[in-house]
N, C-alpha and C positions, 0 to 999 in steps of 0.2 A: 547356662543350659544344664540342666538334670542329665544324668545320664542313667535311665533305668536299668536293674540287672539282664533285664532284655536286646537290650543293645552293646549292653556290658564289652562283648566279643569282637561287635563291629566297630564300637570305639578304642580299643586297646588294637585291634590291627591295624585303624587307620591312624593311628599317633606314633605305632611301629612303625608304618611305608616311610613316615614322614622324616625319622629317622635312620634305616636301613635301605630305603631305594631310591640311589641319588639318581637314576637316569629315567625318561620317560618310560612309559609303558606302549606296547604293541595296541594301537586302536583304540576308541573313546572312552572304552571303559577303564583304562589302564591295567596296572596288577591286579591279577588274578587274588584272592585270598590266601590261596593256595600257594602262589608263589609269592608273598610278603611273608606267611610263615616259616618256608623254608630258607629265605634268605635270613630270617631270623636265626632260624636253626643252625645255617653254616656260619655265621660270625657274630652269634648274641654274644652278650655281658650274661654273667650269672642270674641277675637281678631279673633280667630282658625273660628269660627262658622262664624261669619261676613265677613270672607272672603270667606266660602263655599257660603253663601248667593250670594252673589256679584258675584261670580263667574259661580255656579252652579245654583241657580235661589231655591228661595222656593218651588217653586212644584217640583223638584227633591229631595229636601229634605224630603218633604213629603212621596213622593214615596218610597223611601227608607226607611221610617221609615213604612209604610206601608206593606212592603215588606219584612223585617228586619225577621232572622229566629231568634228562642225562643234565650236567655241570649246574643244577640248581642246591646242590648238596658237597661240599667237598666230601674226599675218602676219609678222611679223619673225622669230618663232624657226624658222616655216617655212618663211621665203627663207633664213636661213642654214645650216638641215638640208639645206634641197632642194641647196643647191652644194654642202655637206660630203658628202652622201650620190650624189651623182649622181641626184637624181630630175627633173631638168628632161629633156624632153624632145632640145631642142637647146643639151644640156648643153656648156658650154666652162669647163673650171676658169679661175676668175679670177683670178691673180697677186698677190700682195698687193705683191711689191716691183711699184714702178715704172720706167720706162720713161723717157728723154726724150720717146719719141714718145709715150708716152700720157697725159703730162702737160699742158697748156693751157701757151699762150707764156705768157711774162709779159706784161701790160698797157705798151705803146708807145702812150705819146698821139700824138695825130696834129695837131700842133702848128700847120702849115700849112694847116688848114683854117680855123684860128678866126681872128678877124676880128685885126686887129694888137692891138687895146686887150687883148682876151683872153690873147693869147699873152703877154704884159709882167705878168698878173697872174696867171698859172701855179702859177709856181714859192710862191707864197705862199699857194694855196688848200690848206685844210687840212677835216677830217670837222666837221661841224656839228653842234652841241648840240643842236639840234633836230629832229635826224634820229633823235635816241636812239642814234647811235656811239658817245658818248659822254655818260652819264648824269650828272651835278652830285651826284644825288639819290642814286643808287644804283650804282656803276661799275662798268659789268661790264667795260669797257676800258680798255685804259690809254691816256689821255688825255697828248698831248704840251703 
């Protein structure tokens, strides 16, 4: 079967349900449109989304996330819709390169304020096993 660019949309959403909505749908018609895109939306692959893009147009993704009824969206997949798409109100796209200036300084001890006996044992303090920085048991760090 052909799939013309006219159907284009209805065939990429329904090859998406078929992989994103493992449980029935509410009544014969099953998922909504609407709610096979947003479920896309809360747990696509890269690939998944770039093709809704392409296919369905950002302003319909928008819309949809706009439109999305309460738990059809996580909060995370909806703060990074809301920047990809422009829905925040006092929208400012955020940069992903950095900045010097929007970087944090590096950490300057301030050596001069600790009492002498401190300042002498400085240079020798190291992350504490018992803070969990470093696990014995289980390493999630790498331990010097």
């Amino acid at each position: 079967m052909t799939v013309t660019s006219a159907d284009a949309p209805s065939a990429l959403i329904a090859s998406l349900a078929e992989k994103y909505m493992w449980w029935p749908g509410l009544g014969a018609s099953g998922h909504s449109e609407e709610r096979i895109i947003a479920q896309v939306m809360d747990i696509e692959t890269y690939e998944d989304i770039l093709r809704l893009e392409t296919v369905l147009g950002r302003e319909r993704l928008a819309d949809v996330m706009r439109q999305a009824q309460p738990g059809w969206i996580s909060a995370r997949s909806w703060a990074s819709g809301a920047d990809a798409y422009s829905l925040r109100p006092d929208y400012k796209r955020r940069s992903i390169r950095r900045n010097a200036a929007s970087m944090q300084p590096p950490f300057e001890p301030r050596l001069d304020i600790l009492p002498q006996a401190q300042r002498e044992i400085w240079s020798a303090l190291a992350p504490s096993v018992a803070l969990d920085f470093c696990s014995m048991e289980e390493p999630r760090l790498p331990c010097a």
